[in-house]
Structures are given as structure tokens and as C-alpha cells.
C-alpha positions in Angstrom: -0.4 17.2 -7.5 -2.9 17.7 -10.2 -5.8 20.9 -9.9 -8.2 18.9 -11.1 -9.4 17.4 -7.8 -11.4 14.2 -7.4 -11.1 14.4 -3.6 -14.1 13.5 -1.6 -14.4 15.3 1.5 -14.7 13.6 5.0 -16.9 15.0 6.9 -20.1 15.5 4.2 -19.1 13.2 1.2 -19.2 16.4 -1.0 -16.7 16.9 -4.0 -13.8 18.6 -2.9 -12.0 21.6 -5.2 -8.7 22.8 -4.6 -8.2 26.6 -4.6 -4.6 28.5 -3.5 -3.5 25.2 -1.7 -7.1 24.6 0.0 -9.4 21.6 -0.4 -12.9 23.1 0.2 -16.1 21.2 -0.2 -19.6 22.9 -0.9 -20.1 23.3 2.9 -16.8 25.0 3.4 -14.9 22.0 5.0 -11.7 23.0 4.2 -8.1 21.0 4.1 -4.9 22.2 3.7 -2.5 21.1 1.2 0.6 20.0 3.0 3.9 21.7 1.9 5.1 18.4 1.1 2.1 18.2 -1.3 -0.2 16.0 0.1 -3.9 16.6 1.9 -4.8 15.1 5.3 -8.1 13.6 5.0 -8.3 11.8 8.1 -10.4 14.6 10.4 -9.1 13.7 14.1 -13.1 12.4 15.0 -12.5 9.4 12.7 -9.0 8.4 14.2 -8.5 5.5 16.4 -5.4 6.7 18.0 -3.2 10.0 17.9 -0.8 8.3 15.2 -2.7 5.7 13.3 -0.6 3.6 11.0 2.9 2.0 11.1 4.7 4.1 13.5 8.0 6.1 11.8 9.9 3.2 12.7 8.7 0.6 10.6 8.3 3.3 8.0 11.7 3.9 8.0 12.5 0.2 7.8 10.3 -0.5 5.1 11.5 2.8 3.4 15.0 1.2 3.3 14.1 -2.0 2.4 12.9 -1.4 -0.2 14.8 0.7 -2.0 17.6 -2.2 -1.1 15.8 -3.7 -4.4 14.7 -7.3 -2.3 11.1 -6.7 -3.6 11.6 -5.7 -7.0 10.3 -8.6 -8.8 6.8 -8.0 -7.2 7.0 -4.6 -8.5 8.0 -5.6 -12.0 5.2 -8.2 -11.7 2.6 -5.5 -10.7 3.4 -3.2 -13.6 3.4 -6.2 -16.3 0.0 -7.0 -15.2 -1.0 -3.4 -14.8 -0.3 -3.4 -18.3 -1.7 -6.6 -19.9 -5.6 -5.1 -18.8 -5.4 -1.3 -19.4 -3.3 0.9 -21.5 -4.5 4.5 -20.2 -7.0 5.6 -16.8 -6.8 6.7 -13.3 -4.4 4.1 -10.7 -5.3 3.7 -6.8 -2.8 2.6 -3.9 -4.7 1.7 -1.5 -2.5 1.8 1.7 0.5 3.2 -0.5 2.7 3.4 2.5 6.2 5.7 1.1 4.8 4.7 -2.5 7.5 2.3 -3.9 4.7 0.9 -5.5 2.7 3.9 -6.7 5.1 5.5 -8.3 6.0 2.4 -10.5 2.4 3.1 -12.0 2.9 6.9 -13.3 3.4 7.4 -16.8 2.2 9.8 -18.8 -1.0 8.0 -20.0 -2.3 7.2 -15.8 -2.8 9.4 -12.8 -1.9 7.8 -10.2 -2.9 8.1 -6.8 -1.8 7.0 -3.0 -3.5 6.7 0.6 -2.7 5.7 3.8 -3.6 6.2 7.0 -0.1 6.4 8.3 0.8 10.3 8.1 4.5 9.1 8.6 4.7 7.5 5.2 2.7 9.9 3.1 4.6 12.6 3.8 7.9 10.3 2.8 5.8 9.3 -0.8 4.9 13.0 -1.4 8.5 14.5 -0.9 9.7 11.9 -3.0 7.2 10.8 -5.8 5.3 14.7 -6.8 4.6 13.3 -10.0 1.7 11.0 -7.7 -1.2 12.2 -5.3 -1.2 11.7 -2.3 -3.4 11.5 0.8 -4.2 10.6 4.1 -7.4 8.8 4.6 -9.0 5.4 6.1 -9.2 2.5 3.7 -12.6 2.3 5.3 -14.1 5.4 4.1 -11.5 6.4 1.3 -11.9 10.1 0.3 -12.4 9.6 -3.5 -15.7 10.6 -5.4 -17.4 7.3 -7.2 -16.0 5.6 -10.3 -13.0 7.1 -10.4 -10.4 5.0 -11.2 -9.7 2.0 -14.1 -7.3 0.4 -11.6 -7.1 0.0 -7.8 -4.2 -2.2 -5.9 -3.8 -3.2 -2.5 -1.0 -4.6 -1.1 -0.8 -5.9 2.2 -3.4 -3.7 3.4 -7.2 -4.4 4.1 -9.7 -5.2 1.5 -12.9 -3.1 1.7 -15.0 -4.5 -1.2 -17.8 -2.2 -0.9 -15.7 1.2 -1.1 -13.2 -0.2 -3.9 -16.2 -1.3 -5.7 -17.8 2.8 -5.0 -14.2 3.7 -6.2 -13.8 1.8 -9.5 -16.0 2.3 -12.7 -18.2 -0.3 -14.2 -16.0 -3.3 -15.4 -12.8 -1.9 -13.0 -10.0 -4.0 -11.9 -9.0 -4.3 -8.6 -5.5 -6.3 -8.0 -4.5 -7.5 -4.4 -1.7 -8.6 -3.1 -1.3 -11.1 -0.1 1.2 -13.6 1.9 1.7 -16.7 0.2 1.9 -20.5 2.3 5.5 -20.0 3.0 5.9 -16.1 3.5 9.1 -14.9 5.4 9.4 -18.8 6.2 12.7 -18.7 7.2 12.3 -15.2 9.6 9.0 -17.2 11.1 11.3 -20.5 12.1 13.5 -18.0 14.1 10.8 -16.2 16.1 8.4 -19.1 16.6 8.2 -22.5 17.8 6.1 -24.4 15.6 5.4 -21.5 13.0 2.2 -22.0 10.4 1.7 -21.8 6.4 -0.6 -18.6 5.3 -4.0 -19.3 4.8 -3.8 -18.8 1.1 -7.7 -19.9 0.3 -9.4 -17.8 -2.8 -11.1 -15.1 -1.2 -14.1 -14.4 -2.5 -14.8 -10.6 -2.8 -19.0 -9.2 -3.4 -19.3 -7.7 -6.8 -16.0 -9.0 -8.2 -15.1 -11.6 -10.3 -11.7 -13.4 -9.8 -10.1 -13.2 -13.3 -6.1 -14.5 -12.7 -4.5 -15.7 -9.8 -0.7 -16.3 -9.3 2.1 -16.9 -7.2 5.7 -15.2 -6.7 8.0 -16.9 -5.0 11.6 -16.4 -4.7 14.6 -16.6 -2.5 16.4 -13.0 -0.6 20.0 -13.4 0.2 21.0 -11.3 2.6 25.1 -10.8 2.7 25.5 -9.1 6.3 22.7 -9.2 9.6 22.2 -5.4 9.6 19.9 -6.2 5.9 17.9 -9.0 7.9 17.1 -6.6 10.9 15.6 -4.6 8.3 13.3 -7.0 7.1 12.5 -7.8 10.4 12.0 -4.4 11.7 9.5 -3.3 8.8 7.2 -6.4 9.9 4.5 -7.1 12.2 7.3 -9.5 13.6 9.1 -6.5 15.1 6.6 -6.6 18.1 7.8 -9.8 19.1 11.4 -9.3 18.6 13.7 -10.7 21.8 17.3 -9.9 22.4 18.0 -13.7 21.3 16.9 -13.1 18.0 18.1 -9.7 16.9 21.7 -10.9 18.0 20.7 -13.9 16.0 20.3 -12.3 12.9 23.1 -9.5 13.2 25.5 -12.2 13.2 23.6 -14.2 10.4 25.9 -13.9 7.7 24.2 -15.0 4.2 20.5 -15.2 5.4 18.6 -16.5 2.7 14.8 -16.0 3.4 12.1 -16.7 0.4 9.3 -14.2 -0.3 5.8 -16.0 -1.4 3.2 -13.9 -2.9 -0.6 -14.4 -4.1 -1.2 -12.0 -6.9 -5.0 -11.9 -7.8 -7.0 -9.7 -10.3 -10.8 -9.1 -10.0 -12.7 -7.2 -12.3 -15.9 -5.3 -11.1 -19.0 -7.1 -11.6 
């Protein structure tokens, strides 16, 4: 984790330093850097619940997933793109979960930094990926000091146009990442009836302009069940997991099941 902070803290919205391990802000708010090397900026007044985030479970699953490889053309994408706008500048995760993807973005010439709110996977991303920063914070009040960073991503995770726009410097990019129509379109025929396409409609985001917009779309094959249950248990599709369908897909043999992303780039206005 780099000394030079640009931690915001909290609870007063004053510049955090680190000193012997320490966050502390003008008013002495103080936060301890974790011995896995991250900070928990998420004081316990602003959490919803005891454990806020994807629960270790589906941090696991996703944590094994994903290293499986079934996801690596997005991440090849993301860092082609990454590369096409800027060369050199400070990189934002916003909702970095384990930080498969953050850690694609460090190279010599970026900082790169991760939050979530789930403690479960931060401390995963920090033991794993020290050459990154990482934190615990809400998406809707992240702890970074204005104008930051050249580049902020979000994948999967809640948009907060006013605090990425606080975040990123004049003429930023901000790149998100959501379902395509056809999504896990196979895993949605097995756990619903009549199942739906994604709402896939431009989203129009205050103080950005939509530069690029793209779609990735490709086809998993899964060789034996156990890889499927995987998937499944690192979605929001776990919660509505039946005993019919997990014995469905353990002895689903060769599941094919096709990914469908929309990539967008904005650039601050």
C-alpha cells in the first residue's frame, strides 16, 4: 500500500495521512491499517447490517470462478480499453470484490485502487494483490479526496454518478460494466419459468458523456456440474436455488452457458 494517502476519512470528509499503520484525519479520527494491508472505512454508524456485502460464501464462489479463467475475455477487454484512453494516472474499482479485476490494472505507470463494502472480499484482494490499495467503504460515500483518479470502473456494482464524478478529474473516464439481453441465459431457463432479456437501454449518467458502447458475448463450457454450481453459487441466483436444480446441474455434464456484457465508456463532462 502506498504512504502517500489520498484516503478521505468517514466521519468529517477530512484528508486522511497514514502514520505507523494509522489513518488519522485532522480531527484525530483514526483507522487502523489491517495486517492484511487494507483500511476499514466503513465506521459501524453507516452500516446497514453487521456484514454488509456478498456474504463469504459467494465470495468464495466468485473467488473460484474466476480464477477458473470463464471471465477472462472481459478482463482482457477492460485492460485494452483501459489502454486505448490513458497511458499513465490513478485506476478506481469501485466494488472491487477479491480484485480479479483491479489487479489487471497495476503497472508501473497507474496506482491502482479497490473498494467494497464487503469486508469478506477485501481482505481476500489485499492478501493477494499488495501491489493494489485497498479499502472498505460504501460506493455511496466512497472515502477518496476529490479528482483523484484518471480512470474509475465499475463492474456489476451500483452507479453513483455524483461521487464518481467528485472522484474523477476534469475530462475523467468512468467505464461500467453491466448484464447484456441474454446474460447467464441458459442458468435463467433452469431456475425460472418464463425468464426475461436484461434491460440493456443506454443509461444516461449527469455530467458524463457516453463516448463507446459495446457488447461481449461469448459461450462457457462447463466439462463437469461441480464448475456450474460455482457459477451459480457466486450469483444473485443462489437465493433461489431448489434441490431440483442443484442436482440438475451437478449431473449437467458439458453445460454450455453464454456470458453477454455491455461495456460503456463515459468521460466527465
Amino acid at each position: 500500500m502506498t504512504n502517500n494517502s489520498q484516503y478521505r476519512c468517514p466521519i468529517c470528509q477530512q484528508a486522511l495521512t497514514l502514520d505507523n499503520k494509522s489513518f488519522r484525519c485532522a480531527n484525530n479520527h483514526s483507522f487502523d491499517q489491517a495486517k492484511e494491508g487494507y483500511v476499514n472505512l466503513l465506521p459501524v454508524q453507516h452500516k446497514h447490517s453487521k456484514d454488509p456485502g456478498d456474504n463469504k460464501e459467494m465470495v468464495t464462489a466468485r473467488r473460484t470462478f474466476l480464477e477458473s479463467g470463464y471471465y477472462q475475455p472481459l478482463r482482457d477487454r477492460l485492460i485494452e480499453l483501459k489502454n486505448q484512453y490513458i497511458a499513465t494516472g490513478n485506476i478506481l474499482d469501485a466494488g472491487c470484490g477479491e480484485g480479479y479485476y483491479t489487479n489487471a490494472h497495476k503497472t508501473d505507470k497507474h496506482q491502482v485502487y479497490g473498494v467494497d463494502i464487503a469486508k469478506n472480499a477485501v481482505k481476500i484482494a489485499a492478501k493477494k494483490y499488495q501491489q493494489c490499495n485497498f479499502s472498505v467503504g460504501s460506493i455511496a460515500q466512497l472515502p477518496f479526496v476529490d479528482g483523484f483518479f484518471d480512470w474509475l470502473f465499475s463492474i456489476y456494482a451500483p452507479i453513483k454518478t455524483e461521487e464518481f464524478s467528485r472522484l474523477l478529474q476534469n475530462e475523467g473516464y468512468l467505464l461500467t460494466v453491466t448484464p447484456g439481453a441474454k446474460h447467464l441465459w441458459e442458468l435463467k431457463q433452469m431456475i425460472y419459468q418464463t425468464p426475461k432479456y436484461h434491460n440493456i437501454e443506454k443509461q444516461q449518467l449527469d455530467g458524463f458523456e457516453l463516448l463507446k458502447e459495446e457488447n461481449l458475448n461469448y459461450e462457457m463450457n462447463f466439462e463437469h456440474g461441480e464448475q456450474a454450481l460455482t457459477l451459480l453459487a457466486m450469483t444473485p441466483f443462489a437465493f433461489k436455488t431448489s434441490e431440483q436444480l442443484t442436482n440438475a446441474l451437478k449431473q449437467a455434464n458439458d453445460f454450455k452457458c453464454q456470458v453477454d456484457f455491455m461495456v460503456r465508456i463515459y468521460k466527465k463532462a
